[in-house]
LUMPA-609899 format. One line per 10 residues: number of its first residue (from 0); their letters; for each residue x, y, z of C-alpha. Coordinates in nm, 3 decimals. Layout:
% residues N
NUM = A = X Y Z | ...
This chain:
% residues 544
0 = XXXXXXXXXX = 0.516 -4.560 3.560 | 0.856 -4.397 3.484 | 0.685 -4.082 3.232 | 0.438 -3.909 3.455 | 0.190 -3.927 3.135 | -0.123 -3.689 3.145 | -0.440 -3.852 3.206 | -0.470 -3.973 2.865 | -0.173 -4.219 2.925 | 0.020 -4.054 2.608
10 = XXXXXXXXXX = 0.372 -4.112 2.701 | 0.522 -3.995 2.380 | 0.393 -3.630 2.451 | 0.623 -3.354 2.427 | 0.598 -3.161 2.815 | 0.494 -2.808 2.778 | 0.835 -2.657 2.823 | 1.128 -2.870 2.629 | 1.467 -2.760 2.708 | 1.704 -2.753 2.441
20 = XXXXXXXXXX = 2.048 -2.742 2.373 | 2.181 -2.449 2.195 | 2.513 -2.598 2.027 | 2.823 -2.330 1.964 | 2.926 -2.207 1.623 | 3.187 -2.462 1.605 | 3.301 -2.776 1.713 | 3.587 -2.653 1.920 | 3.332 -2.413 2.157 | 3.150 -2.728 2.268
30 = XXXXXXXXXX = 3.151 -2.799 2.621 | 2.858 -3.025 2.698 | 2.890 -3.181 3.066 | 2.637 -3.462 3.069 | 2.703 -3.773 2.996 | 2.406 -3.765 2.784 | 2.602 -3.505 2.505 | 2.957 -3.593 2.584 | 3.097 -3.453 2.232 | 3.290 -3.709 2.042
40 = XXXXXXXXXX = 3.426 -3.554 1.682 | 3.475 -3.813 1.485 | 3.841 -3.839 1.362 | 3.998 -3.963 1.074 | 4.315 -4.093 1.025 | 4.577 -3.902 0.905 | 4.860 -4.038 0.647 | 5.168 -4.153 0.783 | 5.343 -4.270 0.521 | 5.618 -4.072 0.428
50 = XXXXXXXXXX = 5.850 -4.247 0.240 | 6.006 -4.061 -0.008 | 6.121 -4.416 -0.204 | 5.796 -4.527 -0.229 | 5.776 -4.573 -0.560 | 6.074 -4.698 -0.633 | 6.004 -4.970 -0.369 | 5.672 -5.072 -0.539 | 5.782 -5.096 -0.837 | 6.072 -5.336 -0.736
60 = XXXXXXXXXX = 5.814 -5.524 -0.567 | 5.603 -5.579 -0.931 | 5.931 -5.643 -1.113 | 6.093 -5.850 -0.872 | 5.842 -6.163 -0.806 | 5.894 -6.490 -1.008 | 5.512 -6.475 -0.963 | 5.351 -6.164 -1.080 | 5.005 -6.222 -0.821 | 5.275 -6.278 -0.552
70 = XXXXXXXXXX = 5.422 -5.958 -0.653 | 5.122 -5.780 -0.643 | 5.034 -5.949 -0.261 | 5.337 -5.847 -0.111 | 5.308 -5.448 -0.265 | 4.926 -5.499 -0.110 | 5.122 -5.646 0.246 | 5.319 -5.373 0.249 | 5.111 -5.058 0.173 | 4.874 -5.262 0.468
80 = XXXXXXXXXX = 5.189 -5.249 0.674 | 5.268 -4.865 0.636 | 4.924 -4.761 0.757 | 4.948 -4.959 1.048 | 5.080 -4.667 1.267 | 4.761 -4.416 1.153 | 4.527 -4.679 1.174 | 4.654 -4.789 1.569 | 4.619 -4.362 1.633 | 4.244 -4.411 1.518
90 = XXXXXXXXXX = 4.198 -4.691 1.719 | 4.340 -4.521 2.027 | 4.102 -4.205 1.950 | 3.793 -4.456 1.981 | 3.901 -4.586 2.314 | 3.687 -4.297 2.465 | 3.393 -4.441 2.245 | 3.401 -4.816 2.469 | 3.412 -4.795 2.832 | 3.161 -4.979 2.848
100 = XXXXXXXXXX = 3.311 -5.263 2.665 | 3.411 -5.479 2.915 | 3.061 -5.425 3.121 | 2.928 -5.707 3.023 | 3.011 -6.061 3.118 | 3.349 -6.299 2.956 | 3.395 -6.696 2.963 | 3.715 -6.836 3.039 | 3.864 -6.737 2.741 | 3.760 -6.365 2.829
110 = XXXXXXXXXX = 3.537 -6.316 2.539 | 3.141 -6.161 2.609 | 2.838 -6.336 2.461 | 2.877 -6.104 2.199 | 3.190 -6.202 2.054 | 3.143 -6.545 2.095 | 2.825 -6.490 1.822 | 3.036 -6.281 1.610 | 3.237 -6.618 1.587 | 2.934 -6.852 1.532
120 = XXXXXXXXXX = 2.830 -6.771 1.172 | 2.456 -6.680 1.315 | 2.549 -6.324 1.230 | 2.728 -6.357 0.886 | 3.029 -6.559 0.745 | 3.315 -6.683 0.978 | 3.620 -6.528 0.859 | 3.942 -6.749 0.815 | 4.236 -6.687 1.017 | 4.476 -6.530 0.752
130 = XXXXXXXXXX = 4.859 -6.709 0.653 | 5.095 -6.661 0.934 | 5.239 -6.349 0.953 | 4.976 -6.119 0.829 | 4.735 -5.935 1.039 | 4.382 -6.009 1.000 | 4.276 -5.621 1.045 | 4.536 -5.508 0.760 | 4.438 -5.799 0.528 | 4.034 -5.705 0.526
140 = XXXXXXXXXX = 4.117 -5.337 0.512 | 3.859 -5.063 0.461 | 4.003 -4.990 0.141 | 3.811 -5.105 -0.095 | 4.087 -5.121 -0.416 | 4.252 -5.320 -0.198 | 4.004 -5.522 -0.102 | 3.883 -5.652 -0.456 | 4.257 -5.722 -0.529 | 4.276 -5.941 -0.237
150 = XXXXXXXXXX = 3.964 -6.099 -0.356 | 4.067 -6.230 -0.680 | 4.431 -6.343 -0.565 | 4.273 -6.507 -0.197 | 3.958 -6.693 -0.355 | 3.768 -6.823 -0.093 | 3.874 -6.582 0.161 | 3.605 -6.325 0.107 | 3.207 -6.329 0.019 | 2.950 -6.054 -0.038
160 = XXXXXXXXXX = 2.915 -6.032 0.348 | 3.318 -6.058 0.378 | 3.395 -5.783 0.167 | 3.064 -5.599 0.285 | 3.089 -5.547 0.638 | 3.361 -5.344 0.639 | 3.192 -5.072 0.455 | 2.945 -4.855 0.733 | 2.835 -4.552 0.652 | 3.102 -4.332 0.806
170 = XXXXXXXXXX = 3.033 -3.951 0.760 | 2.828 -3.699 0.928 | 2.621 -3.677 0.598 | 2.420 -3.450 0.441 | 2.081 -3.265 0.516 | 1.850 -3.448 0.246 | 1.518 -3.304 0.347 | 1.428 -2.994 0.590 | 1.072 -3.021 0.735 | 0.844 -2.731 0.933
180 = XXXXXXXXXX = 0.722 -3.008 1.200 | 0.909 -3.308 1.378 | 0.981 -3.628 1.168 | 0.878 -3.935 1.380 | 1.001 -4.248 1.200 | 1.206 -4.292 0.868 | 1.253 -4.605 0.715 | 1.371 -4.780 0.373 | 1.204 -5.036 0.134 | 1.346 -5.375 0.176
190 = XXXXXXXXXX = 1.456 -5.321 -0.193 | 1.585 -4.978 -0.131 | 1.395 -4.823 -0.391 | 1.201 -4.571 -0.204 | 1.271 -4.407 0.178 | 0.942 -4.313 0.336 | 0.899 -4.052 0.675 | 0.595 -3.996 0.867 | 0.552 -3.639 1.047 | 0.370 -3.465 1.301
200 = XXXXXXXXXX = 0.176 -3.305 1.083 | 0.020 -3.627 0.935 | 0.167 -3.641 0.599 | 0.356 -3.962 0.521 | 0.650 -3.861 0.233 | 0.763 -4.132 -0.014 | 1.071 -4.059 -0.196 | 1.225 -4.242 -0.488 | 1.588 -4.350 -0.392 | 1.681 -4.559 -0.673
210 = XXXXXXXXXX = 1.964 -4.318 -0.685 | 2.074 -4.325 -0.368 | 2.198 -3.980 -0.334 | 1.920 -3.834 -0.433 | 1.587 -3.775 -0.263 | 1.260 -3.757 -0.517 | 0.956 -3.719 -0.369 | 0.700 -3.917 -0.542 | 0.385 -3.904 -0.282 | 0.288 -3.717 -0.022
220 = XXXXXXXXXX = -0.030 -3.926 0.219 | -0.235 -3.679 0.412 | -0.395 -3.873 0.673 | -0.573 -3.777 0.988 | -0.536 -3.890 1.368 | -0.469 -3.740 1.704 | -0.124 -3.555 1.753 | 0.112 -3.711 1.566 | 0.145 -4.034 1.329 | 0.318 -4.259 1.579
230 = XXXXXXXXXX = 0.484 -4.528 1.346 | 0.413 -4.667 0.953 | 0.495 -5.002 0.808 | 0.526 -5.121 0.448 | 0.343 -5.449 0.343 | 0.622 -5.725 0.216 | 0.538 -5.627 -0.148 | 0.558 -5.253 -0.108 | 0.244 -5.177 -0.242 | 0.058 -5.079 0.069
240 = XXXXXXXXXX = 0.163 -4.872 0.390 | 0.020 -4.855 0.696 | 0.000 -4.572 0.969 | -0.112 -4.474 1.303 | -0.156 -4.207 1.573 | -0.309 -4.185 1.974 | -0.600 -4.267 1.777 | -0.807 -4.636 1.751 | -0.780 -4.595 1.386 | -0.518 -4.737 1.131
250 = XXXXXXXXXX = -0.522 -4.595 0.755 | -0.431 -4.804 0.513 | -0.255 -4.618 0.209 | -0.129 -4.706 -0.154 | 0.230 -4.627 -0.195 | 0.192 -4.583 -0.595 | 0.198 -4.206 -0.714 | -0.091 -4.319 -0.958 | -0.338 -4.412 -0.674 | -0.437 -4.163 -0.354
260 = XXXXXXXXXX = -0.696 -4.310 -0.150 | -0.720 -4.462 0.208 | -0.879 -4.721 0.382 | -0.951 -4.678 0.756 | -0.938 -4.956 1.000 | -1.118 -4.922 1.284 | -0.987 -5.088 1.622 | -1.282 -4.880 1.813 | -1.457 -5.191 1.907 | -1.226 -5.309 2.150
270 = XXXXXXXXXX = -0.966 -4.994 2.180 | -1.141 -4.700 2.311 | -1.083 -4.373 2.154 | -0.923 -4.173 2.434 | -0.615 -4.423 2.372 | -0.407 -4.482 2.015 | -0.153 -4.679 1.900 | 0.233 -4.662 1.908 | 0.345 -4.934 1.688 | 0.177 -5.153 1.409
280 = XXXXXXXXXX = 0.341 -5.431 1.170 | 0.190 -5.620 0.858 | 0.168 -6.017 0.911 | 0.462 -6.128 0.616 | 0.125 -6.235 0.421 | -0.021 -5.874 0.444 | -0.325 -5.960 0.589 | -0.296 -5.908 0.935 | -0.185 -5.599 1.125 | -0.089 -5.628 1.474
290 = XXXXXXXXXX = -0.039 -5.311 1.720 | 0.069 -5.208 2.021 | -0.187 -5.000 2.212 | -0.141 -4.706 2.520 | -0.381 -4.916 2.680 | -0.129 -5.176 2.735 | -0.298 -5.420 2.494 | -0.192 -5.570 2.224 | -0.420 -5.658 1.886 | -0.393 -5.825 1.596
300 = XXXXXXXXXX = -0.673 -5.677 1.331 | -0.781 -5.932 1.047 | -0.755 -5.643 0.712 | -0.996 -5.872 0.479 | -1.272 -5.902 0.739 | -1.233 -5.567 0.897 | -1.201 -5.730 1.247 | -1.014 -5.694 1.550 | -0.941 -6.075 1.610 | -0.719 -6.094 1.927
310 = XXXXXXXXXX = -0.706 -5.850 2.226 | -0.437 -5.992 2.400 | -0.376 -5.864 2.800 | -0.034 -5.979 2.845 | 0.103 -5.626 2.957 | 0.072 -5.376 3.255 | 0.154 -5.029 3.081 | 0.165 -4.886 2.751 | 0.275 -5.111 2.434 | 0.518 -4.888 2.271
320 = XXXXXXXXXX = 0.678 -5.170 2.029 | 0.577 -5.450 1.845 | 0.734 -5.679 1.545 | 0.718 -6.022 1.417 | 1.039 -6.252 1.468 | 1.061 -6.379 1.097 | 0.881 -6.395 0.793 | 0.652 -6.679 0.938 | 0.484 -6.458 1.111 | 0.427 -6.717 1.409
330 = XXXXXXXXXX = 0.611 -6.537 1.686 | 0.544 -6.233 1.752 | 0.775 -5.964 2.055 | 0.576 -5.667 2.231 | 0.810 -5.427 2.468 | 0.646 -5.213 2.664 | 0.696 -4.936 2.941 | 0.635 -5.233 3.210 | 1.041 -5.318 3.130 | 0.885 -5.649 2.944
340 = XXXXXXXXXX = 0.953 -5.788 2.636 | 0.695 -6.031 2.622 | 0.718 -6.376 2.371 | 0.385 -6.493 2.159 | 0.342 -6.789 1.949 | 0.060 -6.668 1.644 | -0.047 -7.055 1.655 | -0.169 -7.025 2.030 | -0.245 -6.665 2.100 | -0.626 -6.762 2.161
350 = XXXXXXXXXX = -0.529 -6.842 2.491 | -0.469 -6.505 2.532 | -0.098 -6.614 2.697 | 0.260 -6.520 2.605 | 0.470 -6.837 2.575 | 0.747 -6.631 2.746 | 0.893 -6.304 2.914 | 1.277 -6.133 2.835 | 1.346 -5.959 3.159 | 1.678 -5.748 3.169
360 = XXXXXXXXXX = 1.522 -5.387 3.136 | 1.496 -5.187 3.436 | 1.264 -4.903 3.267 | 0.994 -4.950 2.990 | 1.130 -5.004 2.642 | 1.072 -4.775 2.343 | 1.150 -5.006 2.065 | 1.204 -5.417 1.964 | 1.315 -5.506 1.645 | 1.369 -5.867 1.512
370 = XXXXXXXXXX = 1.707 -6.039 1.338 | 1.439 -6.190 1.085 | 1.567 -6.552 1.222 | 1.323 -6.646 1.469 | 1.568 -6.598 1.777 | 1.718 -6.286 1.799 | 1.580 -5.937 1.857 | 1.710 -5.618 1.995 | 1.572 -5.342 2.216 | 1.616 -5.012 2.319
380 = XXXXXXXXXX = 1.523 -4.909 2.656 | 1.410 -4.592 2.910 | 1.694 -4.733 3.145 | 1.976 -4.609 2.855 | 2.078 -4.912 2.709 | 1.994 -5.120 2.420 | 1.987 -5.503 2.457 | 2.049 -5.830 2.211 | 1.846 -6.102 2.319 | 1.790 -6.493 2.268
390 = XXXXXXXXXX = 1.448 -6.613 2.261 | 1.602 -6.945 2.396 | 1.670 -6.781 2.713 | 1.331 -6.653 2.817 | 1.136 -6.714 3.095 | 0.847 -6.950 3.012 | 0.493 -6.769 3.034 | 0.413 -7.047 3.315 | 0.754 -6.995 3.527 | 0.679 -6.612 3.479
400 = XXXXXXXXXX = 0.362 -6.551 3.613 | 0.525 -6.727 3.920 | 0.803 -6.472 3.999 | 0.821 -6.189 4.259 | 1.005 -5.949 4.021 | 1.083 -5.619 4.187 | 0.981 -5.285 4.025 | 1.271 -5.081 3.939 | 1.152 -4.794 3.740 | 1.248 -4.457 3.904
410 = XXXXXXXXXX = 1.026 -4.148 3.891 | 1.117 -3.944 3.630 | 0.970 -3.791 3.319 | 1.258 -3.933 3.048 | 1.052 -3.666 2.825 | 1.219 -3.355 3.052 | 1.482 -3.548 3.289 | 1.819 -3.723 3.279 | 1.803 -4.064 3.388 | 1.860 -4.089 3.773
420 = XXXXXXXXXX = 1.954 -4.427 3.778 | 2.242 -4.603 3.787 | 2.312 -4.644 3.433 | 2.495 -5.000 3.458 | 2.323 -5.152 3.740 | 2.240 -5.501 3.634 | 1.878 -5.633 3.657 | 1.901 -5.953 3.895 | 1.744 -6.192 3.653 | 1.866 -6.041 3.347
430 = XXXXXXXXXX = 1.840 -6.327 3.058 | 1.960 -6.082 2.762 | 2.278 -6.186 2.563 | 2.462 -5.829 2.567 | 2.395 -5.519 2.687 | 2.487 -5.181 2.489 | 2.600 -4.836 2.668 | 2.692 -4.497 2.526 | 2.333 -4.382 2.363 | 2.043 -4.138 2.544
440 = XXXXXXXXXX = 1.708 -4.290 2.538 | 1.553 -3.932 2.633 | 1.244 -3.744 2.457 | 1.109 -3.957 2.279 | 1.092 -4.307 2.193 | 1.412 -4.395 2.031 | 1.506 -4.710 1.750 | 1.713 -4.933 1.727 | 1.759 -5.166 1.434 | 1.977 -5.427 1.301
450 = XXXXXXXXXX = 2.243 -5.362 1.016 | 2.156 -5.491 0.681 | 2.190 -5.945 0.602 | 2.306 -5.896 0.275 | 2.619 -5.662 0.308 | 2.709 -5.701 0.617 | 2.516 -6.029 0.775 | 2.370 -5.824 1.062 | 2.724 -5.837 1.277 | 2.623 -5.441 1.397
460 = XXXXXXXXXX = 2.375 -5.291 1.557 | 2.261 -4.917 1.540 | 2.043 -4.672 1.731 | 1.935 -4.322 1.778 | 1.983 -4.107 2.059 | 1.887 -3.811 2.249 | 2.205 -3.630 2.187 | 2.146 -3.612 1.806 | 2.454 -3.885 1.745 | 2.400 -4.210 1.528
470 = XXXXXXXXXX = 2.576 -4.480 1.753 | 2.711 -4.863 1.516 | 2.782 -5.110 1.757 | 3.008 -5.428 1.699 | 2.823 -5.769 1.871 | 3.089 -5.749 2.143 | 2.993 -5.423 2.260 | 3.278 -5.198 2.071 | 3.102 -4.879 1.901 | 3.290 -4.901 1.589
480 = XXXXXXXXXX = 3.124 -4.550 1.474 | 2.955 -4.221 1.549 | 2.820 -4.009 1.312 | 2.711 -3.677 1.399 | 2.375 -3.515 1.263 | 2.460 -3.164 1.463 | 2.774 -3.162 1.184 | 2.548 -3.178 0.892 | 2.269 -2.953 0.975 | 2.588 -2.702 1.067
490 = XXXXXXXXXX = 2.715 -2.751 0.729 | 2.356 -2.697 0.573 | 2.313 -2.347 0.758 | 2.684 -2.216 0.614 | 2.524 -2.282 0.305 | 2.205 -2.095 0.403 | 2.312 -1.781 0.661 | 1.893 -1.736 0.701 | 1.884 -2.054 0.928 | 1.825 -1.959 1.293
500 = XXXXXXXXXX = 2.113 -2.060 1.588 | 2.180 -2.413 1.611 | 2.047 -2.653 1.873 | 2.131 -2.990 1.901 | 1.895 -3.257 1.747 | 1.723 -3.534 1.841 | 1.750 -3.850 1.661 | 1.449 -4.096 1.676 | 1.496 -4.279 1.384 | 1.773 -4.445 1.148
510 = XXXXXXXXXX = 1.788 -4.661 0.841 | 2.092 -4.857 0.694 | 2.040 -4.880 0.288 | 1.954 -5.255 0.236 | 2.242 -5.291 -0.006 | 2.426 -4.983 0.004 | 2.693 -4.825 0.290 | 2.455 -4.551 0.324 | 2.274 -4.465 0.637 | 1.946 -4.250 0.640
520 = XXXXXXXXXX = 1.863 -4.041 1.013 | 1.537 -3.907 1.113 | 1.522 -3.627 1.335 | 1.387 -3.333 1.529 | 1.545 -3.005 1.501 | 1.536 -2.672 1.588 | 1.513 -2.476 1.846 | 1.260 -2.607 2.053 | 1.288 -2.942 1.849 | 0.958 -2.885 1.652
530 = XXXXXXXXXX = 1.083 -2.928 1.332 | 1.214 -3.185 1.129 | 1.576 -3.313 0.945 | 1.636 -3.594 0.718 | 2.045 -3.662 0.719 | 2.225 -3.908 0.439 | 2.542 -4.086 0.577 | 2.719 -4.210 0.304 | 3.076 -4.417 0.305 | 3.371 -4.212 0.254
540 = XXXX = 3.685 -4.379 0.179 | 3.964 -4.352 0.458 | 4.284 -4.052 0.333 | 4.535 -4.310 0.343
């Protein structure tokens, strides 16, 4: 055990005594020393192109083409061309962001796993090499005017995802929603239509988002449980949500404004109350839950008979994460604080045996999410790092069960404590695909997710972190962005001079708009992190 939990085995508990960080007035006074808060402003690129015969220039460009789209093409090469100096300063300023880039490991032709899937069309379209002579960063530029001109002169050469993915959310956002206790988990519909939190003080908040930049709250669920809700999940057609706490009960809960009842599931007959739950997920069909249980058990709970149907044993310390890899709902991942992620197949889970093991973690994991394929899924880890993995790689249940695999967890409570390991040591039989540095898995148990299929064909990854910073990672390892939530919680107290002194946040959870370059952050705040921030990162479009 790496958490030192109390006797009831709760290892999301807050300790007694927190420490906080109490962050300077401004930006400029910070002088953090850990690794864990390194301060990284985020910095824009400036304009650089001062030519005082621009216009001239363009305009000879339109009127001097014997075809006018050519014309147009070559004033779009060149404006391309005259950022090129302020977008290589950017660049340079994000060098600090990947040291860890080359950390994990290259073929011959020195690319990582990583980049080598960026490149396989698994994780959206393949882009095509652009005509000789033009760069392929300047001709899918971030600006978006001249993006859709590119798109209707170079048909073929860009799709939804094309033109997508180069819109992330890319500011430190905006404080949306201030609560009075922590926020635990915040996620949005798979429509977008609604953003839903669940807090500490067992009220689950549904908010209308069909206009994005505005929160409406429609519902508030006041549930019950033991010390805090612990995680919620929609059904696939939205109508239903469900939501747990260190309690052997799930409530089941209408999302409509119209309708406020409950229905409580009881897992008591084979969890016992002095343990709860930390994650639960509806079957694609919505009529199976499965959770993960502090009594390192997993269980999958039949919602029309009212019946625990599986208790499956597969684990050796508390389940904090569990998720289904596709829509099938066949194969199911469970991460737990063992350092496990452990592979089931639905069809043969009587047997009460995983059809496989990822091992790569060196501390328990906090969170496993799923690419929605059936291969992929990503986790985030006590050990600091977040990991892409291949179900294709595990370790077969049989082959598992075999292995002397040495314990590597340290002891440490990650709930008060820095991590005293070695932050890129390398498990010996690691079988994950890439490995992801820079975050602080530290408090509390931290998300990670993968960026939306239909805008950007899930080429980034994103997590949370201990040092209240939203971390987008490219497949190869690069983190292309990081967006502050200190910045916008500053920017919400000059607005209000009653707010207290600032501390730096924690953030547990984050969203990515299904459709929409907007990015949604749960947090805790305050000053001994007992209260609650919702933050909205939008898109801003570069000052060129």
């Amino acid at each position: 055990m790496n958490s030192n939990n109390d006797s009831d085995n709760f290892s999301d508990f807050p300790a007694e005594h927190e420490a906080t960080t109490q962050v300077p007035e401004s930006s400029d006074e910070i002088t953090e020393d850990s690794q864990d808060s390194t301060y990284t402003p985020i910095i824009e690129a400036g304009d650089n192109s001062d030519d005082s015969n621009g216009s001239d220039t363009d305009t000879w460009l339109m009127n001097n083409s014997i075809n006018p789209i050519l014309g147009i093409y070559r004033l779009l090469h060149r404006t391309l061309e005259i950022h090129e100096e302020s977008d290589n300063t950017e660049n340079s300023s994000n060098l600090s962001l990947n040291v860890n880039y080359n950390s994990n490991e290259v073929d011959a032709d020195g690319m990582n796993k990583g980049e080598i899937l960026m490149k396989s069309g698994e994780f959206g379209i393949i882009e095509p090499s652009p005509d000789k002579g033009l760069n392929a960063e300047k001709l899918f530029s971030r600006n978006a005017c001249h993006q859709l001109m590119l798109r209707e002169i170079l048909p073929g050469r860009f799709s939804k995802v094309s033109f997508g993915k180069n819109f992330r959310p890319n500011t430190n956002g905006e404080v949306a929603v201030d609560y009075g206790v922590r926020a635990y988990s915040g996620q949005y519909s798979l429509d977008g239509s609604f953003f839903y939190t669940c807090c500490q003080d067992f009220r689950v908040h549904i908010y209308d988002t069909t206009n994005p930049n505005v929160f409406k709250e429609t519902k508030i669920i006041t549930g019950d449980g033991r010390w805090t809700i612990t995680d919620a999940n929609l059904s696939s057609d939205n109508q239903w949500l469900a939501y747990t706490s260190i309690a052997p009960i799930v409530y089941l809960a209408k999302t409509d404004p119209e309708e406020d009842f409950q229905v409580p599931l009881d897992f008591s007959e084979r969890l016992s109350y002095n343990y709860g739950l930390w994650s639960i997920r509806f079957s694609n069909d919505s009529r199976e839950l499965v959770g993960g249980a502090s009594d390192s058990k997993i269980y999958v709970y039949d919602i029309e008979t009212r019946n625990v149907l599986l208790q499956l044993d597969g684990h050796d310390d508390d389940v904090n994460a569990v998720c289904f890899a596709d829509d099938s709902s066949h194969i199911l991942f469970s991460g737990s604080d063992d350092t496990y992620i452990k592979v089931w197949d639905r069809r043969s889970m009587r047997g009460g045996k995983e059809s496989g093991a990822l091992v790569g973690h060196t501390e328990g994991i906090t969170y496993v999410t799923a690419k929605g394929d059936g291969r992929y899924c990503l986790s985030n880890s006590k050990d600091q790092t977040m990991k892409l993995w291949d179900i294709r790689m595990m370790i077969s249940g049989e082959k598992f069960e075999n292995m002397q695999l040495e314990d590597y967890r340290q002891e440490w409570d990650y709930r008060l404590n820095s991590y005293p390991g070695n932050r890129h040591f390398k498990h010996p039989q690691d079988v994950s695909v890439m490995t992801y540095h820079g975050h602080s898995v530290l408090k509390t148990l931290i998300r990670c997710h993968f960026s939306p299929p239909s805008t950007t064909g899930q080429r980034y990854l994103y997590t949370g972190s201990e040092d209240g910073r939203i971390r987008i990672f490219s497949l190869d390892g690069h983190i292309v962005q990081s967006l502050d939530v200190l910045e916008a919680i500053r920017n919400e107290r000059n607005r209000n001079i009653s707010q207290p002194s600032l501390h730096r946040p924690v953030t547990r959870d984050v969203s990515w708009h299904p459709h929409l370059p907007i990015m949604t952050s749960t947090s805790w705040s305050g000053p001994h992190l007992n209260s609650g921030v919702i933050v909205c990162h939008s898109y801003k479009e570069p000052e060129h």
